[in-house]
PyMOL Python script that loads the backbone (N, CA, C, O; Angstrom):
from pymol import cmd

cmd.read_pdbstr("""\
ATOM      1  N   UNK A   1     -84.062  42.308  46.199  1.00  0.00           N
ATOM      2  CA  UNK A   1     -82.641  42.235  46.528  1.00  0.00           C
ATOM      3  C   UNK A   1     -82.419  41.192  47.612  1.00  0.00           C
ATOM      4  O   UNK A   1     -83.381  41.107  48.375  1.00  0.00           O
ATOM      5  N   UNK A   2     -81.586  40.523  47.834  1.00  0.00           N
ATOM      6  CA  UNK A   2     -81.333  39.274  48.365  1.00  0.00           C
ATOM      7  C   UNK A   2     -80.464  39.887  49.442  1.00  0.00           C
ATOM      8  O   UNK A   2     -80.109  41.056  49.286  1.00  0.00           O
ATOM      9  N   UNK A   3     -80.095  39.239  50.488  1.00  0.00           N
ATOM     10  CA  UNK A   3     -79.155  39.572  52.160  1.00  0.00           C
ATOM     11  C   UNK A   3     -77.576  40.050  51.551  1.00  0.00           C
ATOM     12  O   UNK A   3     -76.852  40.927  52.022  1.00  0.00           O
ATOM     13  N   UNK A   4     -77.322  39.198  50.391  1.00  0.00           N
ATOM     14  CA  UNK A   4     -75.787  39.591  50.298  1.00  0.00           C
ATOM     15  C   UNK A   4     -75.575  40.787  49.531  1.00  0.00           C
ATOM     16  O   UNK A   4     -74.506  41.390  49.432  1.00  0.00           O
ATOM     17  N   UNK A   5     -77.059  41.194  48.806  1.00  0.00           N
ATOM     18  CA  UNK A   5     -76.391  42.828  48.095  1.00  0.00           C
ATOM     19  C   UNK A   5     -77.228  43.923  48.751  1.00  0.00           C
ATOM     20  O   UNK A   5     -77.277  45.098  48.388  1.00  0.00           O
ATOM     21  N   UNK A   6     -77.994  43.263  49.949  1.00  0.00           N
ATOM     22  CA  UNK A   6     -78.240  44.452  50.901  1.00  0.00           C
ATOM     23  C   UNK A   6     -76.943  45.049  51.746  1.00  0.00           C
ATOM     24  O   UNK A   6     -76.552  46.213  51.831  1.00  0.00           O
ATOM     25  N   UNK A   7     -76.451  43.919  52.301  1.00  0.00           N
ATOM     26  CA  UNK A   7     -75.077  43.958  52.706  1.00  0.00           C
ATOM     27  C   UNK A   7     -74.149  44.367  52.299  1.00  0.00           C
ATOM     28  O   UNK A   7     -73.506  45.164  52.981  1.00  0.00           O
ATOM     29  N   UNK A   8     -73.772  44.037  51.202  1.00  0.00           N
ATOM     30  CA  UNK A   8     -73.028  44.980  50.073  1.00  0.00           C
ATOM     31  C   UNK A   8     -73.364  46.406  50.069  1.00  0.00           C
ATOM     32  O   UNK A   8     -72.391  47.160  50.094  1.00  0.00           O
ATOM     33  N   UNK A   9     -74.255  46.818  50.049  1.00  0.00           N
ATOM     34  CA  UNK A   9     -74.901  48.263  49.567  1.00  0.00           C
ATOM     35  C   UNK A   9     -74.378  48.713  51.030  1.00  0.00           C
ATOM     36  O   UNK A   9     -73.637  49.676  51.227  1.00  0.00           O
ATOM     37  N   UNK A  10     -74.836  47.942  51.910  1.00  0.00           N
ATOM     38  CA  UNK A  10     -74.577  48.984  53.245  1.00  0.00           C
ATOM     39  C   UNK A  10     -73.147  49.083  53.794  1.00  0.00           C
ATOM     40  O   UNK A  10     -72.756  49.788  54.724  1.00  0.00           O
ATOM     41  N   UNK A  11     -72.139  47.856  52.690  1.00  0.00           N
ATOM     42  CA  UNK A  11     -71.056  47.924  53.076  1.00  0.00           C
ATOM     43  C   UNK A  11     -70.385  49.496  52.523  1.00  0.00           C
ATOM     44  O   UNK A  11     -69.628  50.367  52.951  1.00  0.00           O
ATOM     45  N   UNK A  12     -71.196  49.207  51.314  1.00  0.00           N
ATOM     46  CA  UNK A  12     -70.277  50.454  50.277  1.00  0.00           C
ATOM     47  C   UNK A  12     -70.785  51.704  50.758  1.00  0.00           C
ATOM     48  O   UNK A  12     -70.172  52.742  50.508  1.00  0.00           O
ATOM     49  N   UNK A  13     -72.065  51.708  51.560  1.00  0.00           N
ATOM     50  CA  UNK A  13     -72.310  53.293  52.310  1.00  0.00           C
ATOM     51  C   UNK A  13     -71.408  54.062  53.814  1.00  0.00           C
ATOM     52  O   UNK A  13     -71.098  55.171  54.249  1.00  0.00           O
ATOM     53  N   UNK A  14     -71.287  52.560  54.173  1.00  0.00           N
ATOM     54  CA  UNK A  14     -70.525  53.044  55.208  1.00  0.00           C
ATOM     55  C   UNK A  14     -69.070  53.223  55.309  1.00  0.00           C
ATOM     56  O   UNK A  14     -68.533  53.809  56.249  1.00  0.00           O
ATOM     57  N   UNK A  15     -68.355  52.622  54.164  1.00  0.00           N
ATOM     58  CA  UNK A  15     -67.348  52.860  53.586  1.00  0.00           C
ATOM     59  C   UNK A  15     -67.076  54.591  53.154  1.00  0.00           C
ATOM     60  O   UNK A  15     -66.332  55.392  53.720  1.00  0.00           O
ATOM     61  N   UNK A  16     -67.785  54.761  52.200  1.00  0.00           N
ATOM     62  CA  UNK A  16     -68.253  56.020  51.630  1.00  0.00           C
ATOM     63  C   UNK A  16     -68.218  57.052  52.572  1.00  0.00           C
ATOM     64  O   UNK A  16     -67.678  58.135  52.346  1.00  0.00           O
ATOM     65  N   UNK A  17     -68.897  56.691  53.855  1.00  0.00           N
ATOM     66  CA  UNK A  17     -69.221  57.627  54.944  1.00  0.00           C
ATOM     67  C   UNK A  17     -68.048  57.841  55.375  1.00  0.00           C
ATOM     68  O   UNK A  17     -67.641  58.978  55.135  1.00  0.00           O
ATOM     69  N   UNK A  18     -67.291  57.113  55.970  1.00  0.00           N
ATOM     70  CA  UNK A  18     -65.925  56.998  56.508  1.00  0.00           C
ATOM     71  C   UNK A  18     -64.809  57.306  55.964  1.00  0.00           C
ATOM     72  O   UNK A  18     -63.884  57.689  56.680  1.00  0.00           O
ATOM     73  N   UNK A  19     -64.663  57.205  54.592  1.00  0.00           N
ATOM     74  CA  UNK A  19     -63.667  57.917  53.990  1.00  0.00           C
ATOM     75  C   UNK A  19     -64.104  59.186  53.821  1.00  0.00           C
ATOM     76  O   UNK A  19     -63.128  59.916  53.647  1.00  0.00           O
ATOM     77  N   UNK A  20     -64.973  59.695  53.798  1.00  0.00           N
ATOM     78  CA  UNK A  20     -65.574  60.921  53.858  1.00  0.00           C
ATOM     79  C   UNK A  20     -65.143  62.389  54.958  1.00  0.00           C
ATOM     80  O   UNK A  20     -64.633  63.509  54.939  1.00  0.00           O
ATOM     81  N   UNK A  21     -65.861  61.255  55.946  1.00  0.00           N
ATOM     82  CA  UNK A  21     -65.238  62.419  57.236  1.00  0.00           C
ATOM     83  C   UNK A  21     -63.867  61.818  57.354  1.00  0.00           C
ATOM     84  O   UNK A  21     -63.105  62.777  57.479  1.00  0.00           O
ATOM     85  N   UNK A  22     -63.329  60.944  57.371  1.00  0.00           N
ATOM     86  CA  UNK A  22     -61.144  61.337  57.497  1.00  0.00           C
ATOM     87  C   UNK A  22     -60.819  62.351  56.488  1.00  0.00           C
ATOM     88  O   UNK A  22     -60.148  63.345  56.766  1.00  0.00           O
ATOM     89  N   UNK A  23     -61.329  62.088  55.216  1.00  0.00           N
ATOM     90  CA  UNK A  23     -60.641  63.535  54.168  1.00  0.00           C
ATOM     91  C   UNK A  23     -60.887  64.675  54.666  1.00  0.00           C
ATOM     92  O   UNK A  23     -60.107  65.596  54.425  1.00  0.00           O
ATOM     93  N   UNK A  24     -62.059  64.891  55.498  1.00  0.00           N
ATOM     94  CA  UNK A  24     -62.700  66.129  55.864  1.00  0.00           C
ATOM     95  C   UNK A  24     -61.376  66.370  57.384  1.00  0.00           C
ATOM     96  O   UNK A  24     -60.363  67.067  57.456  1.00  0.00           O
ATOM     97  N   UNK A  25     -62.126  65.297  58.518  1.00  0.00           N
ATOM     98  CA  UNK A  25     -60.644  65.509  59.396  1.00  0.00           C
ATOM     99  C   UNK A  25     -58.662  66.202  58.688  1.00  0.00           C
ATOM    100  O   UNK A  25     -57.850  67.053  59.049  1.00  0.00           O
ATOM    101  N   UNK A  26     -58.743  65.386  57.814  1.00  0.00           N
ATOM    102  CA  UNK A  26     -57.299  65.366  57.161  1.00  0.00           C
ATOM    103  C   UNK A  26     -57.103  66.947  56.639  1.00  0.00           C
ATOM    104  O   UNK A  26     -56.166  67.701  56.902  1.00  0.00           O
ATOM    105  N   UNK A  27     -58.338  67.220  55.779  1.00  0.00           N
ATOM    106  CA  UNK A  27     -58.428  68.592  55.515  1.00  0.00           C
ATOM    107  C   UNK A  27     -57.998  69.683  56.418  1.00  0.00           C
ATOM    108  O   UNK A  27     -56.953  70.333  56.390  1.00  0.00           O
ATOM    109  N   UNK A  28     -59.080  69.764  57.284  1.00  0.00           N
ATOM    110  CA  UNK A  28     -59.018  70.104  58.747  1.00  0.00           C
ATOM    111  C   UNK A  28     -57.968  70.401  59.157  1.00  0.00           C
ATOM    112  O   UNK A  28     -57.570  71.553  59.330  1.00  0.00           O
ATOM    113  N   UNK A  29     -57.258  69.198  59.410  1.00  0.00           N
ATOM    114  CA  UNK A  29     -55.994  68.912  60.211  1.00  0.00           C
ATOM    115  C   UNK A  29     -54.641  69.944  59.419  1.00  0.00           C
ATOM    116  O   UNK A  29     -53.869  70.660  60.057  1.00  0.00           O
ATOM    117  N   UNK A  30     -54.644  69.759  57.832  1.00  0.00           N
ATOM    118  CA  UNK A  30     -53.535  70.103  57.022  1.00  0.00           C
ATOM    119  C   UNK A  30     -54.017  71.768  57.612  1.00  0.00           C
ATOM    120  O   UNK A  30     -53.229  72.365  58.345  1.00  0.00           O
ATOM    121  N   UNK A  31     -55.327  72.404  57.226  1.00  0.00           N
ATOM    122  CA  UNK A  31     -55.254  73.800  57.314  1.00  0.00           C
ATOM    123  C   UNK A  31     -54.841  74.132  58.394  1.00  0.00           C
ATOM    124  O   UNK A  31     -54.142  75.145  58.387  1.00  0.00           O
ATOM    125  N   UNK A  32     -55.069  73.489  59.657  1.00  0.00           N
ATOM    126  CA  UNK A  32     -54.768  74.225  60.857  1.00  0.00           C
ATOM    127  C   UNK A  32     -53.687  74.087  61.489  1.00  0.00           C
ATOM    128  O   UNK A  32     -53.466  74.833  62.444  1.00  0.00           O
ATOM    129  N   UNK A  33     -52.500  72.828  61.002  1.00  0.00           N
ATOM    130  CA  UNK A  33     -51.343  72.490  61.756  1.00  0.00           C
ATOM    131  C   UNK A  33     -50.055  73.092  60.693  1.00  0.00           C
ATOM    132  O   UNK A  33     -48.906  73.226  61.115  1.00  0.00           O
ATOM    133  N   UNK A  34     -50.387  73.369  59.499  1.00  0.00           N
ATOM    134  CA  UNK A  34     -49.811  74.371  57.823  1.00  0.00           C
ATOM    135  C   UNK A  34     -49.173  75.420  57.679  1.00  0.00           C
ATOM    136  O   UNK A  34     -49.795  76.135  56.893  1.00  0.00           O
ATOM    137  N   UNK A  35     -48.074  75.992  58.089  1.00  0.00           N
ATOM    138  CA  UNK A  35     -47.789  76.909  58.145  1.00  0.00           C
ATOM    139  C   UNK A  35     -46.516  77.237  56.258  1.00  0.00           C
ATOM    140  O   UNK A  35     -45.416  76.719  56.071  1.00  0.00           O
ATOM    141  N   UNK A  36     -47.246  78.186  55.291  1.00  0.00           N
ATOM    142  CA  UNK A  36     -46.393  78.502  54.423  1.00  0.00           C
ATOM    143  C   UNK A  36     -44.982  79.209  54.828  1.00  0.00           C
ATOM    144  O   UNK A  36     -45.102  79.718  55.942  1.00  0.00           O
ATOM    145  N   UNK A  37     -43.801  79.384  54.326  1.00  0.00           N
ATOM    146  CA  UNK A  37     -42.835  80.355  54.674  1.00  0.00           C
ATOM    147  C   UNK A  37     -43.144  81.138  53.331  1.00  0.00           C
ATOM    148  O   UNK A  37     -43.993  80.873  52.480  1.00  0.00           O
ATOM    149  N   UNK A  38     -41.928  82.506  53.385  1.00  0.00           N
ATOM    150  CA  UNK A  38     -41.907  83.283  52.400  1.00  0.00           C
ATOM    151  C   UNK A  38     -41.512  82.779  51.347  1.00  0.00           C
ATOM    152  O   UNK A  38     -41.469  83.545  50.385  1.00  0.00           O
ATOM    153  N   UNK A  39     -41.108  81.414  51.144  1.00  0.00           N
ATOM    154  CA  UNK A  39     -40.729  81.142  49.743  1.00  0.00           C
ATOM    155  C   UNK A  39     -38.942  81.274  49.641  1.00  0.00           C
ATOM    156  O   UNK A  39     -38.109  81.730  50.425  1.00  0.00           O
ATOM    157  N   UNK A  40     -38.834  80.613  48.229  1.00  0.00           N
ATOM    158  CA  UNK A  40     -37.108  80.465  48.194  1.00  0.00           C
ATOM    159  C   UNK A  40     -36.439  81.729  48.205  1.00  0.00           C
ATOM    160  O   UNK A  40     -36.963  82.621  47.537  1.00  0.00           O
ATOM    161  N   UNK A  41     -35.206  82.030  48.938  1.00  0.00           N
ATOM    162  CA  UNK A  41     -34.740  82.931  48.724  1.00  0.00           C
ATOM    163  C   UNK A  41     -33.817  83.461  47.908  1.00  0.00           C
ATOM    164  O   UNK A  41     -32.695  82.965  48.008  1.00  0.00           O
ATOM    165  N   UNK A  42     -34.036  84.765  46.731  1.00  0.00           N
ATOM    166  CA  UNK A  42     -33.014  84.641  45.602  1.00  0.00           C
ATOM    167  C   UNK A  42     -31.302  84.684  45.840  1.00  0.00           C
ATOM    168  O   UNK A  42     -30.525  84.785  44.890  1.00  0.00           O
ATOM    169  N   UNK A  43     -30.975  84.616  46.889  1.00  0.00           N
ATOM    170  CA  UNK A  43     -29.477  85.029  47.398  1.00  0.00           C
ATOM    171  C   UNK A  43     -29.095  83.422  48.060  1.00  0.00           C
ATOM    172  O   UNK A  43     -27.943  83.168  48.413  1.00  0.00           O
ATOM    173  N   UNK A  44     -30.008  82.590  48.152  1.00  0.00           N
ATOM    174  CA  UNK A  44     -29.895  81.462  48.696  1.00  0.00           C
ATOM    175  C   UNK A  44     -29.277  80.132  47.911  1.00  0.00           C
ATOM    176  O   UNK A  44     -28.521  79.417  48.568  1.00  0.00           O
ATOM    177  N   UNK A  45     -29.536  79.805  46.675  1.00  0.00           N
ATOM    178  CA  UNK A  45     -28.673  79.038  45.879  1.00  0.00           C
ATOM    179  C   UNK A  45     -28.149  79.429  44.875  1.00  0.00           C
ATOM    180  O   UNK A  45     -27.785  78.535  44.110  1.00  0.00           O
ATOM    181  N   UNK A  46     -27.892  80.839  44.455  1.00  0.00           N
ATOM    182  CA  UNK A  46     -27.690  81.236  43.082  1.00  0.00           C
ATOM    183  C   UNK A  46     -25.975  80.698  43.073  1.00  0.00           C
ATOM    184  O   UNK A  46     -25.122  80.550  43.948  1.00  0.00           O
ATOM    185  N   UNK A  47     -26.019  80.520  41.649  1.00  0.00           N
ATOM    186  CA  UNK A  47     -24.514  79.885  41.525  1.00  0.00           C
ATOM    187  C   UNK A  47     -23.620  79.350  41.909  1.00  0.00           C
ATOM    188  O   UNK A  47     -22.397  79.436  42.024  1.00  0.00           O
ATOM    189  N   UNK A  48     -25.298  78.118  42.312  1.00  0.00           N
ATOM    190  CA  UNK A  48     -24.107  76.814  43.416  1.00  0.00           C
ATOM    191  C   UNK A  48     -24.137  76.010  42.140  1.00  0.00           C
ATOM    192  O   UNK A  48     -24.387  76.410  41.003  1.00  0.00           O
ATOM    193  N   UNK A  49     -23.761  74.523  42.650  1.00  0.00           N
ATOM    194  CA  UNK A  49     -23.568  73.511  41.890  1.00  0.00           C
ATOM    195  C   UNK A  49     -25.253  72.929  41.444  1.00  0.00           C
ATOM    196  O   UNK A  49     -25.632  72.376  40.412  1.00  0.00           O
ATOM    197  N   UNK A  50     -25.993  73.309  42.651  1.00  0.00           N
ATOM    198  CA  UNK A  50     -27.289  72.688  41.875  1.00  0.00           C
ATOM    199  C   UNK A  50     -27.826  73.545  40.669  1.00  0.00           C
ATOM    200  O   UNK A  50     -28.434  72.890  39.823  1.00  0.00           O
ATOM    201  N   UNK A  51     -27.737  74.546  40.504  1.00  0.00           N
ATOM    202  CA  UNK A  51     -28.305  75.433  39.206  1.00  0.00           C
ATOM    203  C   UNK A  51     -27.335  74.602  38.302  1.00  0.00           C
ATOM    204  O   UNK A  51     -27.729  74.009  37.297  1.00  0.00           O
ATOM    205  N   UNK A  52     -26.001  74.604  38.745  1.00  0.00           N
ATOM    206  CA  UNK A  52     -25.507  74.303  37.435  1.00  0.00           C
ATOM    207  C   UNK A  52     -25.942  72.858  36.735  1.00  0.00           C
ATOM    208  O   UNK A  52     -26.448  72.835  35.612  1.00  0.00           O
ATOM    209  N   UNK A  53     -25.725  71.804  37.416  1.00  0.00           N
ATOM    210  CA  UNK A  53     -26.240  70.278  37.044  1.00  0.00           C
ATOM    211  C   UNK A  53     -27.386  69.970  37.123  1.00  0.00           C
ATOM    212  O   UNK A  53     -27.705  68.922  36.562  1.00  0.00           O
ATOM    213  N   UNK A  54     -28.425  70.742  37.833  1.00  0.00           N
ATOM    214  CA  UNK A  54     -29.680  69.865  37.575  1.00  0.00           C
ATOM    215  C   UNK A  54     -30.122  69.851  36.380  1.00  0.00           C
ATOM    216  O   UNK A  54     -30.159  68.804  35.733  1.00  0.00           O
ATOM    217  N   UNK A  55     -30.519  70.993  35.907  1.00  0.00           N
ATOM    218  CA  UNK A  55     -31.176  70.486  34.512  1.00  0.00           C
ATOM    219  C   UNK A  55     -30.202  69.775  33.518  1.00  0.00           C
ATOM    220  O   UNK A  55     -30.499  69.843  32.325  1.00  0.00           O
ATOM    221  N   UNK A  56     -29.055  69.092  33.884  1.00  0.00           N
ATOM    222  CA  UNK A  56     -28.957  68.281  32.964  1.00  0.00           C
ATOM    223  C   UNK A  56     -29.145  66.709  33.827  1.00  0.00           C
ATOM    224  O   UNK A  56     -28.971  65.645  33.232  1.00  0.00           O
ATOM    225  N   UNK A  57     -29.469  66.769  35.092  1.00  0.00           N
ATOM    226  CA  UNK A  57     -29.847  65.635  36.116  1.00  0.00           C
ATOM    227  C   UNK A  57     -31.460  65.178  35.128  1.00  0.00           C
ATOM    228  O   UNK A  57     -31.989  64.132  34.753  1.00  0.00           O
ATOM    229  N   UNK A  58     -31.678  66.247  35.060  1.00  0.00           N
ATOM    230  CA  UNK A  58     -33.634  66.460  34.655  1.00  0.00           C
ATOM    231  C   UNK A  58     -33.453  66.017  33.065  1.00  0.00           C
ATOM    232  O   UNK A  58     -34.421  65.430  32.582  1.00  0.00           O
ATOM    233  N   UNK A  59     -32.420  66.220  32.292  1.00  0.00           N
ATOM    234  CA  UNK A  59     -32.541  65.730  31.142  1.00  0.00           C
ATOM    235  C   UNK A  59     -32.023  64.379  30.897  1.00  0.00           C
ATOM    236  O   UNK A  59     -32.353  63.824  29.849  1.00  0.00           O
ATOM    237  N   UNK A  60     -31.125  63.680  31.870  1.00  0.00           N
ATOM    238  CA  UNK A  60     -30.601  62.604  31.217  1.00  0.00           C
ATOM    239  C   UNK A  60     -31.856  61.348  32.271  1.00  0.00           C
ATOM    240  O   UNK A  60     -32.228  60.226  31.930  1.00  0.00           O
ATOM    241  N   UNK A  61     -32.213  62.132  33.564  1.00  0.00           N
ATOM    242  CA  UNK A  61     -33.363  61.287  33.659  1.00  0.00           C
ATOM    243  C   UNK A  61     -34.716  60.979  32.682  1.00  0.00           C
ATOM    244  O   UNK A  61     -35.241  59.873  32.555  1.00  0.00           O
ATOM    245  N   UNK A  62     -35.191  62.362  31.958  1.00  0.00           N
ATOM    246  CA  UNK A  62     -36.229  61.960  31.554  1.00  0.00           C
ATOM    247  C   UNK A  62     -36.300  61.483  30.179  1.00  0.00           C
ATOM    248  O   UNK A  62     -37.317  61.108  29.597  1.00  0.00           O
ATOM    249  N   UNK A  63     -34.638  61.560  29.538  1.00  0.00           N
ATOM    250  CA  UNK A  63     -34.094  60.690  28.016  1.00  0.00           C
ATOM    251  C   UNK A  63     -34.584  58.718  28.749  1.00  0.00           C
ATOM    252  O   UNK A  63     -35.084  57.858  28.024  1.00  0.00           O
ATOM    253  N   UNK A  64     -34.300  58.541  30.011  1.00  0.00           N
ATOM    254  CA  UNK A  64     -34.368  56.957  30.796  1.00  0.00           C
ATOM    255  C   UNK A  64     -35.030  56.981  30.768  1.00  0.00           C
ATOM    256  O   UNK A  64     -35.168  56.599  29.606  1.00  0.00           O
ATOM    257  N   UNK A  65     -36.392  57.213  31.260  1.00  0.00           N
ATOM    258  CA  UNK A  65     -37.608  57.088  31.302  1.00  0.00           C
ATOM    259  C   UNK A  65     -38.316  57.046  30.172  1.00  0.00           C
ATOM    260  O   UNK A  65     -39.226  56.217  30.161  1.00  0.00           O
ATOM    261  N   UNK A  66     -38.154  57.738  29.159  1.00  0.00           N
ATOM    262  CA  UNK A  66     -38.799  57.936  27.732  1.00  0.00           C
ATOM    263  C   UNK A  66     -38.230  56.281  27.156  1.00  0.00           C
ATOM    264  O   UNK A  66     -38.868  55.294  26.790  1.00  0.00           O
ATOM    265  N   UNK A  67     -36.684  56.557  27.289  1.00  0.00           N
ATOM    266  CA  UNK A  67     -36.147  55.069  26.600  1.00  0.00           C
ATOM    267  C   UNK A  67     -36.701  53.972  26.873  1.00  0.00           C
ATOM    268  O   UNK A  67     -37.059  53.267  25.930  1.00  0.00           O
ATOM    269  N   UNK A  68     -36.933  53.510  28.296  1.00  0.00           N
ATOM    270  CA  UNK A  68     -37.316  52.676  28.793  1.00  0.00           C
ATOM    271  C   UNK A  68     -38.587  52.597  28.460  1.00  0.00           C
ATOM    272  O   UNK A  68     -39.199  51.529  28.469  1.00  0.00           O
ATOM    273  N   UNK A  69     -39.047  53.597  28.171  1.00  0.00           N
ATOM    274  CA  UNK A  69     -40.885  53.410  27.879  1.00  0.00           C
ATOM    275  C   UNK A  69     -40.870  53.080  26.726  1.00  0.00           C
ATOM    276  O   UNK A  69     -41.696  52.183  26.558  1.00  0.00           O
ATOM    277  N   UNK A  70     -40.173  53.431  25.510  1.00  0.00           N
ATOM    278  CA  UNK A  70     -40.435  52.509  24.261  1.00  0.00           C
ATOM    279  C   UNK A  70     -39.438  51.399  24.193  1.00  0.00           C
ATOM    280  O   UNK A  70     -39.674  50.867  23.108  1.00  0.00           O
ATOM    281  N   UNK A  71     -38.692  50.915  24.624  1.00  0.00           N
ATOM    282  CA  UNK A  71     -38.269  49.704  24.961  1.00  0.00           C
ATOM    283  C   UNK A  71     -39.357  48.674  25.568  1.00  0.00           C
ATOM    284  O   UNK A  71     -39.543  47.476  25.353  1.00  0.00           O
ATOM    285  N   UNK A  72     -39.929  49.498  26.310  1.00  0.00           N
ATOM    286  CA  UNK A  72     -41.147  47.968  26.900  1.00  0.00           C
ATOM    287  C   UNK A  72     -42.002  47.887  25.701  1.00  0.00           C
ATOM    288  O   UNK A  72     -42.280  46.817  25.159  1.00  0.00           O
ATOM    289  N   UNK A  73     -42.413  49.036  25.301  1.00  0.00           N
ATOM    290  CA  UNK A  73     -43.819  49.059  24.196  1.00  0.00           C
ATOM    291  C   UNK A  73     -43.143  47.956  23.156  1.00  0.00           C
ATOM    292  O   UNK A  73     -43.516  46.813  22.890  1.00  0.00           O
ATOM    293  N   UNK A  74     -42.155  48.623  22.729  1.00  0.00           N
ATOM    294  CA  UNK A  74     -41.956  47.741  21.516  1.00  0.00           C
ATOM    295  C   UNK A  74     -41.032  46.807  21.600  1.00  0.00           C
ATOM    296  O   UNK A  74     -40.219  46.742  20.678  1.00  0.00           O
ATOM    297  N   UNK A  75     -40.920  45.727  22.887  1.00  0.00           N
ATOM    298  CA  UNK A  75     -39.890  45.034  23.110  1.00  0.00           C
ATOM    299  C   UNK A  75     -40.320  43.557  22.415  1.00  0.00           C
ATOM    300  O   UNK A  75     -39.480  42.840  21.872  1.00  0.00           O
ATOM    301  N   UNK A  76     -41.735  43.211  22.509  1.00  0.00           N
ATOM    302  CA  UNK A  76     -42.215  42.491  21.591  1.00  0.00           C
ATOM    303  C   UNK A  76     -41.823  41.927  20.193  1.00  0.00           C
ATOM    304  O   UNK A  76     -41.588  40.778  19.820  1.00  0.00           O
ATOM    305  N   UNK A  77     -41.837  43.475  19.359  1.00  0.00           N
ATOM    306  CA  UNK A  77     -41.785  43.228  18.018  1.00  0.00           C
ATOM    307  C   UNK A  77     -40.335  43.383  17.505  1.00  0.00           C
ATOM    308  O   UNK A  77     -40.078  43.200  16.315  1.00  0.00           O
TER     309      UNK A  77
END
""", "prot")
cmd.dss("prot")
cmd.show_as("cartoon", "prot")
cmd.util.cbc("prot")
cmd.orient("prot")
């Protein structure tokens, strides 16, 4: 092995190492600073305006997205 893929190798170990322990820190960090609540409450949005319109927010977005995705595929032909 020649200087530049020893170098290499030790680049990609110490790389490796280092992203290693931050995920581990980050881990760490999320469990201990994390606090869950009890969750949504059922008396809290019932029969506002968002129940009523989102799922059609959720349908006319994901009709755009679909469209747009076979529009690129087949914009070609």
């Amino acid at each position: 092995m020649s200087a530049l893929e020893e170098s290499l190798v030790n680049f990609r170990k110490v790389t490796a190492s280092a992203l290693l322990v931050a995920q581990v820190i980050l881990v760490i960090l999320y469990a201990a600073l994390v606090e869950y609540g009890d969750g949504p409450k059922a008396n809290g949005l019932a029969n506002s305006d968002v129940d009523t319109y989102y799922p059609f927010y959720q349908d006319v977005h994901v009709m755009i997205f679909i469209g747009f995705g076979f529009l690129m595929t087949f914009l070609k032909k």
